[in-house]
N, C-alpha and C positions, 0 to 999 in steps of 0.2 A: 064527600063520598063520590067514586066515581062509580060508571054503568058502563054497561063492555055494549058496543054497537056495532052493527055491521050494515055496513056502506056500498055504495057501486061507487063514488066518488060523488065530487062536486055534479059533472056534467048530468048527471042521472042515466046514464045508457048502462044496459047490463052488457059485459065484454064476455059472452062465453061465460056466463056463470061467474066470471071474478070480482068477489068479493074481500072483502079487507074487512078484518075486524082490529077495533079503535076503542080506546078511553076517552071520554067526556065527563065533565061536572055532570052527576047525575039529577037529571031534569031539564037539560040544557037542549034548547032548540038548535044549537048552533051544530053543521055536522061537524065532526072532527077530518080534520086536513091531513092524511096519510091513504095509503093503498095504492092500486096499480095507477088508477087516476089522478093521484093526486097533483101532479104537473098540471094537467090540464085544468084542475079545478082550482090552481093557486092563480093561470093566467085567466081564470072566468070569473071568478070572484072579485067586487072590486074593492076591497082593502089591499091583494094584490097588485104593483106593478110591475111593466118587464124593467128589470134594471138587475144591475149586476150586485148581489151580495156583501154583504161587508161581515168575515166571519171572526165569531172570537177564536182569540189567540192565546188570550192569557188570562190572570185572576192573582188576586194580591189579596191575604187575609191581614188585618191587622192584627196586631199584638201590642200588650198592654207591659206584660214580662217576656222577654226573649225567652230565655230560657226556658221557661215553664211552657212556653206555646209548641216549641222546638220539639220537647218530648211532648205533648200531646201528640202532635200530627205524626214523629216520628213510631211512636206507639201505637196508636188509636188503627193508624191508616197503612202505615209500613213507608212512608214517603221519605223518601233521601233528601236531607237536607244539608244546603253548604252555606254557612255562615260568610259572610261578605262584610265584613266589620266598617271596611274603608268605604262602605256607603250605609252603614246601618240598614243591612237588608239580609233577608235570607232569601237563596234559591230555591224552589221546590223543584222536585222531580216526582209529581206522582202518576206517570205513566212510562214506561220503557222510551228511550232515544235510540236515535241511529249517529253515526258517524258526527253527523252534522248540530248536533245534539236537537235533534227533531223529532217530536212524540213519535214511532211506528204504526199505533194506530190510531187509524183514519177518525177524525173528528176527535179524540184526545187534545189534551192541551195542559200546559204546566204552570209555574206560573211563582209565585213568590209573597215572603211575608213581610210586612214594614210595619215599623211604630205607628201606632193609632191614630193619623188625620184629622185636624177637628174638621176640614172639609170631606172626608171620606171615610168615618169611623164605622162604615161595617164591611164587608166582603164587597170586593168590586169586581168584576169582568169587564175585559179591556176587548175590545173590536178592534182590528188593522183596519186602517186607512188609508189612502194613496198619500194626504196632507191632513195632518190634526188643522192647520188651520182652516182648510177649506170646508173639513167636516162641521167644526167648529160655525162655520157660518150657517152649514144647512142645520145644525140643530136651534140656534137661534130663531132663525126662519122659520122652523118648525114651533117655535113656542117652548125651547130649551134654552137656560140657563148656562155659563159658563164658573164653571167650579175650580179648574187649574187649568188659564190657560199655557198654550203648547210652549211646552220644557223641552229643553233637549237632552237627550242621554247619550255622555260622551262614548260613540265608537259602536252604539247598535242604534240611534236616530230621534226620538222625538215620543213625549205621550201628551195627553191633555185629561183631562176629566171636565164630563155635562150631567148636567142636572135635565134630566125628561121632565115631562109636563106634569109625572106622575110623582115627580120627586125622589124619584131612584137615580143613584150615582153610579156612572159609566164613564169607565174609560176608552180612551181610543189612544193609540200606537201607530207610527209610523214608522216604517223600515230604515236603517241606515240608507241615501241616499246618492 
């Protein structure tokens, strides 16, 4: 259950009255992280560091029956789907592209379906990376696991899958190079 809150941010200063209202787990000490402040309160708080992002980019549902998944999503959701036989994969499309076949809007992301992984049988989300490999290390380091390490995929560059501390399976991508 959540509870609708209203925040000055992390810093505690009132800006002029701006406030921001937020969902939290209701009962939850913790404030929630959005509003005019919230920059300032992701560099004050220390589970934040300054470091540069690493955002997702994609997501891969598994499928057990092609066909049968293909019209679900294509049903269900309205998603254009292009069947890729020569890699046993389907593409999805479930946000509008541009030229470049690049989501148009902002934080959207597409992504694609494959035969069910026994390392990776539920829905993944893939992160870009500069180098799967060198990610691959800081998740180690971190106390993650290596699930598949770095493949390369002929003609757009590289993915890997980690296992978090938490035991959720994540992909990471790297760009043609």
């Amino acid at each position: 259950m959540l509870e609708r809150v209203e925040t000055a941010g992390w810093d505690g200063i009132h800006h002029r009255g701006q406030f921001s209202t937020s969902l939290r787990p209701m009962g939850s000490t913790v404030p929630p992280i959005d509003g005019p402040s919230a920059d300032k309160g992701r560099r004050a708080h220390p589970h934040f560091k300054e470091m540069a992002m690493n955002k997702v980019v994609h997501f891969e549902i598994p499928f057990d029956d092609k066909p049968r998944a293909m019209k679900f999503y294509a049903d269900t959701f309205g998603w254009q789907l292009a069947d890729m036989p020569q890699m046993d994969y389907v593409s999805v499309v479930a946000a509008e592209v541009d030229e470049q076949r690049m989501p148009k809007q902002p934080g959207a992301i597409n992504g694609g379906m494959t035969p069910r992984p026994k390392e990776a049988p539920a829905p993944t989300i893939y992160i870009q990376v500069d180098s799967v490999a060198a990610a691959i290390k800081k998740v180690e380091a971190a106390g993650g696991k290596v699930v598949t390490p770095s493949t390369p995929i002929p003609g757009m560059g590289a993915f890997g899958r980690v296992k978090d501390t938490e035991g959720n399976v994540i992909g990471l991508y790297q760009g043609q190079q």
